[in-house]
C-alpha positions in Angstrom: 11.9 5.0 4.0 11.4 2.3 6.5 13.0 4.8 9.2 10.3 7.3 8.4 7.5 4.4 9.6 9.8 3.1 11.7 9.2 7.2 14.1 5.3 7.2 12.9 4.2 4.1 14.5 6.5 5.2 17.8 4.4 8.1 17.3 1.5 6.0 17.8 2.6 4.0 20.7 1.6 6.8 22.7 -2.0 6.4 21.7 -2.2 3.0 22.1 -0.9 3.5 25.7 -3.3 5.5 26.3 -6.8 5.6 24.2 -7.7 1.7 23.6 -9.6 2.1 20.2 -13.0 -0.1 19.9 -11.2 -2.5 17.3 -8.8 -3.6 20.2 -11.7 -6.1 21.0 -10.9 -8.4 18.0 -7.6 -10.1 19.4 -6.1 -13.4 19.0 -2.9 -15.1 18.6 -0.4 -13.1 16.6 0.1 -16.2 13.8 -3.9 -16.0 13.4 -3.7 -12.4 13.0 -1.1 -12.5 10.5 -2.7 -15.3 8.2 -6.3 -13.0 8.2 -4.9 -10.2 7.2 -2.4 -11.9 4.7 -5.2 -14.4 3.6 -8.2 -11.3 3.4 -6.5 -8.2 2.1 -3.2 -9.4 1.0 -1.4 -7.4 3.9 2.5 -7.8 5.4 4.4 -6.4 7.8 6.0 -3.1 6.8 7.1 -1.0 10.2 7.4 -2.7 13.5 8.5 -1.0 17.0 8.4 -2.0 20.6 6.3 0.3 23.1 7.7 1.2 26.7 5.5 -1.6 27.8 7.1 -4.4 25.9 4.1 -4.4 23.3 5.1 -5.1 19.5 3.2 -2.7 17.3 3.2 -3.6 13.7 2.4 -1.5 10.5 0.8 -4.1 8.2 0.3 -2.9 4.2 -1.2 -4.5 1.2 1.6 -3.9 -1.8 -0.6 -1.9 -4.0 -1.4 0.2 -0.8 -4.8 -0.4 -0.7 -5.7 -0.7 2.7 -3.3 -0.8 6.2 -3.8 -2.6 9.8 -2.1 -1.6 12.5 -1.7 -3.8 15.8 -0.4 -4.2 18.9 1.0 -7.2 20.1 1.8 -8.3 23.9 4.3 -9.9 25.6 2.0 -13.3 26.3 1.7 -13.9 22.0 -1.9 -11.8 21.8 -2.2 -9.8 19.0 -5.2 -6.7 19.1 -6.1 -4.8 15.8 -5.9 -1.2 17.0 -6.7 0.7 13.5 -7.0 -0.1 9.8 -8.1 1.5 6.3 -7.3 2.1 2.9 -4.9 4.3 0.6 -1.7 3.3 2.7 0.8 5.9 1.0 4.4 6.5 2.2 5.8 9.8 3.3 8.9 11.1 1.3 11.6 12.7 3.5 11.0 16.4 2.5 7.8 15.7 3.6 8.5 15.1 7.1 11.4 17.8 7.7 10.3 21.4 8.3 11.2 24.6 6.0 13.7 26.4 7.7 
């Protein structure tokens, strides 16, 4: 299952690249990212993946799968929320593959 993140947010790297989104203005040092969004909504890491720019982009989920933050992390420590929202639900593998 974690594979199956593990390709969407590697997906998404591709965005981030190239769109910033308007939530990239709250940035901070990854550890203070991490203890808001554990501390707020309850949220841990659940995909991670490195962009062709040496950024960390992390999938963060709350357990029930109430809401989901995504951000991007550089190379100097700073941590940028990118996207978040609610009803986090994970893709099943027959999902993802196409009918032949």
């Amino acid at each position: 299952m974690l594979k199956y993140i593990t390709l969407a947010v590697i997906a998404f790297t591709g965005f981030v690249g190239t769109a910033p989104a308007q939530a990239q203005s709250q940035c901070d040092k990854r550890a203070s990212i991490l203890e808001m969004l554990s501390s707020r909504y309850s949220e841990k890491t659940e995909a991670i993946g490195v962009t062709n720019k040496g950024g960390l982009i992390e999938v963060l989920t709350a357990k029930d799968g109430g809401t989901w933050t995504i951000i991007v992390t550089t190379p100097h420590g700073i941590s940028c929320l990118v996207a978040a929202g609610e009803g986090w639900r994970q893709v099943e593998k027959a999902v993802l593959e196409p009918k032949v």
